[in-house]
C-alpha positions in Angstrom: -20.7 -33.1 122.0 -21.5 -34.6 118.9 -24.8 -36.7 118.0 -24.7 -40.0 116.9 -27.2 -42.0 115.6 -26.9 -45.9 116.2 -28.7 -48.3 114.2 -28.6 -52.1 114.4 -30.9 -55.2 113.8 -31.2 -56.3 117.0 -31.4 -55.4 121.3 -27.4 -55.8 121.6 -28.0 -57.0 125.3 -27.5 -59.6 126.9 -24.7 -59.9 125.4 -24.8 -63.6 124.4 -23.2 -64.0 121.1 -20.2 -62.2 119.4 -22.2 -59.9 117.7 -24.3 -58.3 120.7 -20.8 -58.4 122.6 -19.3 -56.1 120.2 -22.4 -54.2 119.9 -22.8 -53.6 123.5 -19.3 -52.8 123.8 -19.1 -50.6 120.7 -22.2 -48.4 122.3 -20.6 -47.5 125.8 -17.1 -46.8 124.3 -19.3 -44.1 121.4 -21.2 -43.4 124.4 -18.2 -41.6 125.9 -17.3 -39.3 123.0 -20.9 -39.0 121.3 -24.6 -37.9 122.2 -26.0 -41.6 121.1 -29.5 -42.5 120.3 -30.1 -45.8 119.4 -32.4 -47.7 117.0 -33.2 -50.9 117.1 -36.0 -53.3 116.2 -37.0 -56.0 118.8 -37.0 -59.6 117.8 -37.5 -63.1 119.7 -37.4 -62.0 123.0 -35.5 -59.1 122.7 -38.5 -57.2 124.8 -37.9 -59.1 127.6 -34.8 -57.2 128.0 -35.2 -53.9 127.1 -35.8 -52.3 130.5 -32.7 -54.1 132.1 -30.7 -52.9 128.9 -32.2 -49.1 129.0 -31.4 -49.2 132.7 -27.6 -49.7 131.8 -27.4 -48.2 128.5 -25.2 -45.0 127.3 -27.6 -43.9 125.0 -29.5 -40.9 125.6 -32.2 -41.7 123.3 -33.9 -45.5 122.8 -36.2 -45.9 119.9 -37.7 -49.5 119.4 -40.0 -51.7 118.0 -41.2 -54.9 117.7 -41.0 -56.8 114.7 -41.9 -60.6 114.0 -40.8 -61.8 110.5 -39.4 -65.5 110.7 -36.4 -66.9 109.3 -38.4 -69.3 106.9 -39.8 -70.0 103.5 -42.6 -67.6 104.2 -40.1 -65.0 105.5 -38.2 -65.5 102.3 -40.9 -65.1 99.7 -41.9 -61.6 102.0 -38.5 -60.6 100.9 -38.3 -61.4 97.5 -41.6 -59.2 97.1 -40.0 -56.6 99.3 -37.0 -56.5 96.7 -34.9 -56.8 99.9 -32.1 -59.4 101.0 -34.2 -61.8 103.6 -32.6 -60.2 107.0 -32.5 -56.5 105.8 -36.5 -57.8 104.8 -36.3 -59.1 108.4 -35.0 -56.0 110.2 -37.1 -53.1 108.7 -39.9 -51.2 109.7 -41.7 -48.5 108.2 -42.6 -47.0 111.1 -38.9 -47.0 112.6 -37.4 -45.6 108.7 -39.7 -42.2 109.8 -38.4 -42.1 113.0 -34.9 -42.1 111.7 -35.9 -40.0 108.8 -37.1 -37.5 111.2 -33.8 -37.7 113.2 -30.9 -38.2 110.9 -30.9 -34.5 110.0 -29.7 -33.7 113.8 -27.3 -36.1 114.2 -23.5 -35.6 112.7 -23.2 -39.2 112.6 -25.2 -42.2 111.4 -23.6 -45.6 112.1 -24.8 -48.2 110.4 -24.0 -51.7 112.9 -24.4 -54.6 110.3 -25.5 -54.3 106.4 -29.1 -55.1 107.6 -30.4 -51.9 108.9 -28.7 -50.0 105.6 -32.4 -49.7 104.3 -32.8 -47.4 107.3 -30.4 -44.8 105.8 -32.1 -41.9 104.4 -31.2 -41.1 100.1 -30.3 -37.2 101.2 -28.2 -37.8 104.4 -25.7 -35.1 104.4 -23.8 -36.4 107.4 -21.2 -38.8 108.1 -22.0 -42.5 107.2 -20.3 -45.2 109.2 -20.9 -48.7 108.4 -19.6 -51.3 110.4 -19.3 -55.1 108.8 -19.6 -57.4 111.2 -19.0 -60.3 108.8 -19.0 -60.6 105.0 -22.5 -62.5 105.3 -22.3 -63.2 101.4 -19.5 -65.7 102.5 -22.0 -67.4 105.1 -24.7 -67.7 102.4 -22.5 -69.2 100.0 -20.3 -71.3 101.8 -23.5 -72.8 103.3 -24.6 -73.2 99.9 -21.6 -75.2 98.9 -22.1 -77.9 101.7 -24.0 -81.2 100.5 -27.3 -81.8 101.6 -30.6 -80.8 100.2 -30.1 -79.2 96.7 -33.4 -76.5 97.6 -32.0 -75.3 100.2 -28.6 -74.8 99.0 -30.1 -73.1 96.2 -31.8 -70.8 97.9 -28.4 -70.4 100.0 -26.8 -69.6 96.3 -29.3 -67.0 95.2 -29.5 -65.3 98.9 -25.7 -64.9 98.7 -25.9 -63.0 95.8 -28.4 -60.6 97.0 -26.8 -60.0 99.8 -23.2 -59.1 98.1 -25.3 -56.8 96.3 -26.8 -55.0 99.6 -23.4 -55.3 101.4 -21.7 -53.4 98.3 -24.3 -50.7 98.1 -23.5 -49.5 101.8 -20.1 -50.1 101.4 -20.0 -47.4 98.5 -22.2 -45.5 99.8 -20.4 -44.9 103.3 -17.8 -42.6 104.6 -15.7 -45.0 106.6 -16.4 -48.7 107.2 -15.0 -50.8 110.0 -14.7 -54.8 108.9 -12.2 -57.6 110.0 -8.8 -57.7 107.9 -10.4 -60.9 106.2 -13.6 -59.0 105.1 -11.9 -55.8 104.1 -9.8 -58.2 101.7 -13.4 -59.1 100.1 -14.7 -55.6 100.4 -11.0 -54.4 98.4 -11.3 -57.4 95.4 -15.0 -55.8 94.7 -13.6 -52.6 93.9 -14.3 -50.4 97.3 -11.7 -47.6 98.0 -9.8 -48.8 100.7 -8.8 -45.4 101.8 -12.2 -45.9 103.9 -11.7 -49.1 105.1 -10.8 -49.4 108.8 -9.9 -52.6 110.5 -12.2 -53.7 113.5 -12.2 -57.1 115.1 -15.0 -59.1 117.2 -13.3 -59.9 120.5 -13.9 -62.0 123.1 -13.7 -61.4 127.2 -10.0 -60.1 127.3 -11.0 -59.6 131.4 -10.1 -63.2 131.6 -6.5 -62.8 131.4 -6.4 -61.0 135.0 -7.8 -64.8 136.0 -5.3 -67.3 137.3 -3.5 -70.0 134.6 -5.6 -73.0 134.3 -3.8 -76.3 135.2 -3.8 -79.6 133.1 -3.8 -81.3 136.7 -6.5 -80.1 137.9 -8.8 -80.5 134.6 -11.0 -83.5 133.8 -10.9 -85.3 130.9 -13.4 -83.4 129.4 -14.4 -81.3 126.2 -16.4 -78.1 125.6 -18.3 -75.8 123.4 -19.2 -72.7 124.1 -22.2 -71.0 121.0 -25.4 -70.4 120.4 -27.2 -73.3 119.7 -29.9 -72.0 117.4 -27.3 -70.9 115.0 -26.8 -72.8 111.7 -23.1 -72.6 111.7 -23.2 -73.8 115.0 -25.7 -76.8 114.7 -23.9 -77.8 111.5 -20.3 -78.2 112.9 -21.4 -79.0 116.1 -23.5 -81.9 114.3 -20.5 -82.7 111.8 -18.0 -83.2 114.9 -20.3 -85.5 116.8 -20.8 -87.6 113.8 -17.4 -87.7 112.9 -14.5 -86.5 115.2 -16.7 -87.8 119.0 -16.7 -91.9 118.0 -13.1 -91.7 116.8 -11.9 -90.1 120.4 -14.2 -92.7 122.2 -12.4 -95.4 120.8 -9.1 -94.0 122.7 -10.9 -92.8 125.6 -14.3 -94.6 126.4 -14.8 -91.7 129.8 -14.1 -89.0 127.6 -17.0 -86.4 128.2 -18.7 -83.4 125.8 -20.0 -80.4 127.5 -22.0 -78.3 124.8 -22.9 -75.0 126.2 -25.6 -72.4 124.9 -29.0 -71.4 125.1 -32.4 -72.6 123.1 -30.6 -75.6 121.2 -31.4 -76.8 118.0 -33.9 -80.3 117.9 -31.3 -81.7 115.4 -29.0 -81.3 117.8 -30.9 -82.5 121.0 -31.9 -85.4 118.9 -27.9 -86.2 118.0 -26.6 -85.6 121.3 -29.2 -88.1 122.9 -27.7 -91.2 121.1 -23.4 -90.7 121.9 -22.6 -91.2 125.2 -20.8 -89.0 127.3 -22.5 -85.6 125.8 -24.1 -83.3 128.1 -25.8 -80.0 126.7 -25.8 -77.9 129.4 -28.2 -74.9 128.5 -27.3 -71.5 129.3 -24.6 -71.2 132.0 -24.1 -67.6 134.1 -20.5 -68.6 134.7 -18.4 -70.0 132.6 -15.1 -70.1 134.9 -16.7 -73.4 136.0 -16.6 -74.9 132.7 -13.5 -73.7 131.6 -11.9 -75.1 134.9 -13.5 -78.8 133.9 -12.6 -78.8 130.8 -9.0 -80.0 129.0 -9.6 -79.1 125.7 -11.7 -76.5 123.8 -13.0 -77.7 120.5 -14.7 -75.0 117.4 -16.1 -76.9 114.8 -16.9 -74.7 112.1 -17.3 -75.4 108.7 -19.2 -72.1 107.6 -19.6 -68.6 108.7 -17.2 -65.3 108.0 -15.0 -63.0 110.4 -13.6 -63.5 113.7 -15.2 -65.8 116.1 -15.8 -64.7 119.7 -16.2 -68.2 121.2 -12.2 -69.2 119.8 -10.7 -65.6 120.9 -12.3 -66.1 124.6 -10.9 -69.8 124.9 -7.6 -68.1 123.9 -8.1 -65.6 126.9 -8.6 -67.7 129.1 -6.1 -70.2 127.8 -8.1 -72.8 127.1 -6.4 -75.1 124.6 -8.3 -75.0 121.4 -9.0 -77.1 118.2 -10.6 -75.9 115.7 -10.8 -75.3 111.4 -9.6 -72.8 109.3 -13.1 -70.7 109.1 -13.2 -71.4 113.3 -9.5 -69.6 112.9 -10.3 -66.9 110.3 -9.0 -63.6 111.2 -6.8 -64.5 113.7 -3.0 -63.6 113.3 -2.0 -67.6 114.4 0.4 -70.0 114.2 -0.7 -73.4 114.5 -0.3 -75.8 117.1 1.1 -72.7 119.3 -1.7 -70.8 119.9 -4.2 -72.6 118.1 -4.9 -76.2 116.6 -5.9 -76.1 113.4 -7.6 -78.9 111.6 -8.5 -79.6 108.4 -10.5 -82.7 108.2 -12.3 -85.1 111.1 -8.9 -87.4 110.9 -6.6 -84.2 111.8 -9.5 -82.6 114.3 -9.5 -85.8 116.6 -5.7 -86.4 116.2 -4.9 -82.6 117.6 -7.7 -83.1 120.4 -6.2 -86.8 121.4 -2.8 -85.0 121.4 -4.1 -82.2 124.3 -5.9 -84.5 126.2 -2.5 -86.4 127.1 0.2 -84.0 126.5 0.9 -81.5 129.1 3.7 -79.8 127.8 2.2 -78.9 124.6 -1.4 -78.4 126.2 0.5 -75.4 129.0 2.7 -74.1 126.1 -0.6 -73.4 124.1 -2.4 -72.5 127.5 0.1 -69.7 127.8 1.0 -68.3 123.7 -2.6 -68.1 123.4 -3.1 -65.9 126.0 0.2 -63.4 125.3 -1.1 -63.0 121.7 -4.6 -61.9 123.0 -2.6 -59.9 125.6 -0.5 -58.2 122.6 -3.3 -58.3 119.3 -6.5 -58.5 120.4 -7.8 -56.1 123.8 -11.2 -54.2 123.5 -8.6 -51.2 124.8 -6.5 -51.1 122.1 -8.9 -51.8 119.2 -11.9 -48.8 120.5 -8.8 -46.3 120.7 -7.9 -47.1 116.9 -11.7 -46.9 116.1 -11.7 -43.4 117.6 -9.1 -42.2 115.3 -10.6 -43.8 112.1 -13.8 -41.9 113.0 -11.9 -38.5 114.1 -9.8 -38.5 111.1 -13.0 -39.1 109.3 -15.6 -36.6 110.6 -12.6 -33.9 109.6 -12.7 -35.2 106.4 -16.3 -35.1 105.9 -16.6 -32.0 107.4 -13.8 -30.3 105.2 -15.6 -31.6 102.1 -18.8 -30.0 103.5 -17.5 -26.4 103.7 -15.5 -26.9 100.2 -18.9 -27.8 98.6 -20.8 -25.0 100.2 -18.0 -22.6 99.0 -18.6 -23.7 95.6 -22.4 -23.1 95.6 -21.8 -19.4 96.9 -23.5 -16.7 94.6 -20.7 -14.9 92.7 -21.3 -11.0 93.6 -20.6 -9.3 90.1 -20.3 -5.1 90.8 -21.4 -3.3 88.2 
C-alpha cells in the first residue's frame, strides 16, 4: 500500500463547515487506498477534539500542534514580516515543516488540502504533489474588497488578494495534479496553468438525506432558515445584508413570518442585528437538523462574497428544501433557476422569490423534488471520490513513468575500450 502524506490547516473534525466535511470525507475514502498520515496544526478549539477525531480517524499516523495566531491587524503585520499570505502565515509552524521534512521522503504522495499549508512542502520533493483548491480564496479577498464600507479594510482586502493569487499560483505550478471546483479551475486555466493537471472536485453536502422521506408544504410552518457558521465573514455579511434588507420587506406581507439562523459561536454584529427585528431566533449549534428542516418552508443563502461550491445550498437541495439564494450562493452548481434553485439578484428579487415559496405549493414541491434528482444525478460523495481515484491513479503512473525516464537518462554511459 502506498503512503500518503495529508496536510491541511486545520483538525477536519467535527465536521461543521463545508470545508472540514470534505476534509473528513476526503481522508477515510484515501484512507481506503493509502497508508495516510496526517498533519495538521490545531487552532481555536481544535484540541478539544482531537482524541474523539484520532479515535475515528483512518490515518495511521497523527502529527499536530497547536498554533495561536489571530485573524487580526496584529496577525497581519506577523505576515507581512513573514513574507507570507496572512493564513498560510496563520497555518505554519516550524516545528511541524521538520516533521514533514523528515517524512516526505517516505511517503509516495504529498497532498496538499488548501493553498495554506503549501509552505509545508519541501523545495526537493521527488514524489507526487496533489494539491487540492478548496476555493479560489483570491476571489474571497477581492470580492470582499469590492463591497462598500470602510476603505482600510477593503484595502487591506485588495492587497491580501493579491498575495494570495500569488501563493495559490505557486502550488498550482508547482503540483502534479490539482483537484478544484469547475468554477475555480476556469480561474486556475485564464492564469496560464496546464489544465492537463487539473481535475474537477466539488464540496458536497449530506447526500444521506435523500434516503429521508419528501418534506410536505402542509406540514411546514411559515418559517425561514439558515444553516452556516456564524463566525464567518461571508456569512455575517449576507446574513446581515438580508436582515436589513430582504426580512422588513417579507414582514410587511407576513407580520408571523419567523427566521431561524442556525450555527455555532455567532458574530456580535449579528447578535446585536438580530435582537432589534422581530420574529428572528439564532438558534446556536443544533445536533439535528431534521428538526429544522421539517419547520421550515423556505431555505434562504444570502451570499454576497465567497468562491466554490457551497455546502449549506447543496444539503438544502438534498433534503429538498426549497432554496433562495445569489449567484455566488449558486456558484458551481449545474442549475436552472426557479427549478432547482431561486436565484436572486438584488434584495427586490430575493424577497419576491421567498414571498413566492411561502404561498405557492405547486412550485415550492416541484423545486422540493428537481432539487433533489439533480443531487441524486450530479452531485453524491460516491460518484465524485471514485473520479478522484482515477485522477490520482492516472497520475501516480504518470509521475512514476517520468521518474524511471529521468533516472535512465542519468545512467553512466559504459564506453569498452
Amino acid at each position: 500500500m502506498k503512503k500518503l502524506l495529508f496536510i491541511t490547516p486545520e483538525l477536519p473534525y467535527p465536521p461543521q463547515s463545508g470545508g472540514k466535511v470534505k476534509s473528513l470525507k476526503l481522508l477515510e475514502a484515501l484512507g481506503e487506498r493509502y497508508e495516510v498520515t496526517l498533519v495538521s496544526p490545531l487552532k481555536l478549539d481544535d484540541a478539544d477534539y482531537r482524541h474523539e477525531f484520532e479515535a475515528r480517524s483512518p490515518c495511521v499516523e497523527h502529527i499536530h500542534r497547536r498554533i495561536d495566531v489571530p485573524r487580526s491587524a496584529k496577525g497581519l503585520l506577523g505576515s507581512y514580516l513573514a513574507g507570507k499570505p496572512l493564513n498560510v502565515h496563520r497555518s505554519y509552524d516550524a516545528a511541524i515543516a521538520q516533521q514533514v521534512r523528515r517524512l516526505a521522503p517516505s511517503h509516495d504522495i504529498i497532498f496538499l488540502d488548501h493553498y495554506e499549508v503549501s509552505a509545508y512542502l519541501p523545495d526537493n520533493y521527488k514524489g507526487l504533489v496533489v494539491y487540492h483548491a478548496h476555493n479560489a480564496y483570491h476571489q474571497i479577498w477581492d470580492r470582499y474588497a469590492r463591497l462598500p464600507g470602510n476603505i482600510a479594510l477593503r484595502a487591506a482586502a485588495f492587497i491580501e488578494a493579491g498575495r494570495v493569487r500569488r501563493a495559490e499560483h505557486r502550488i498550482a505550478k508547482r503540483a502534479d495534479l490539482i483537484f478544484a471546483a469547475p468554477n475555480d479551475a476556469e480561474l486556475l486555466l485564464d492564469s496560464g496553468i496546464d489544465g492537463e493537471k487539473i481535475a474537477h472536485t466539488y464540496h458536497l453536502g449530506d447526500d444521506g438525506q435523500l434516503t429521508l422521506p419528501a418534506l410536505n408544504f402542509s406540514a411546514s410552518k411559515k418559517k425561514l432558515m439558515y444553516v452556516g457558521l456564524l463566525g464567518w465573514e461571508a456569512n455575517v455579511v449576507g446574513l446581515l445584508w438580508f436582515i436589513e434588507n430582504v426580512w422588513p420587506r417579507l414582514l410587511q406581507e407576513h407580520p408571523d413570518l419567523t427566521f431561524d439562523i442556525v450555527g455555532k459561536n455567532p458574530d456580535q454584529r449579528l447578535i446585536t442585528l438580530a435582537a432589534i427585528y422581530p420574529g428572528i431566533q439564532l438558534r446556536g449549534f443544533v445536533a439535528d437538523l431534521q428538526e429544522v428542516y421539517r419547520d421550515a418552508r423556505v431555505s434562504v443563502a444570502p451570499l454576497l462574497f465567497g468562491s466554490g461550491m457551497k455546502v449549506k445550498v447543496l444539503d438544502a437541495m438534498a433534503r429538498g428544501m426549497p432554496t433562495v439564494t445569489t449567484p455566488v450562493g449558486a456558484e458551481g452548481v449545474d442549475y436552472i433557476n426557479n427549478r432547482h434553485l431561486c436565484v436572486a439578484h438584488n434584495a427586490e428579487d430575493m424577497a419576491l422569490a421567498t414571498l413566492q415559496l411561502l404561498k405557492d405549493e405547486a412550485l415550492w414541491t416541484r423545486m422540493r423534488d428537481e432539487s433533489r434528482q439533480l443531487i441524486r444525478e450530479r452531485y453524491t460523495w460516491r460518484q465524485l471520490f471514485s473520479s478522484m481515484h482515477n485522477a490520482l491513479d492516472s497520475a501516480l503512473l504518470l509521475k512514476q513513468a517520468g521518474t524511471a525516464d529521468s533516472a535512465e537518462e542519468h545512467q553512466p554511459v559504459l564506453q569498452h575500450v
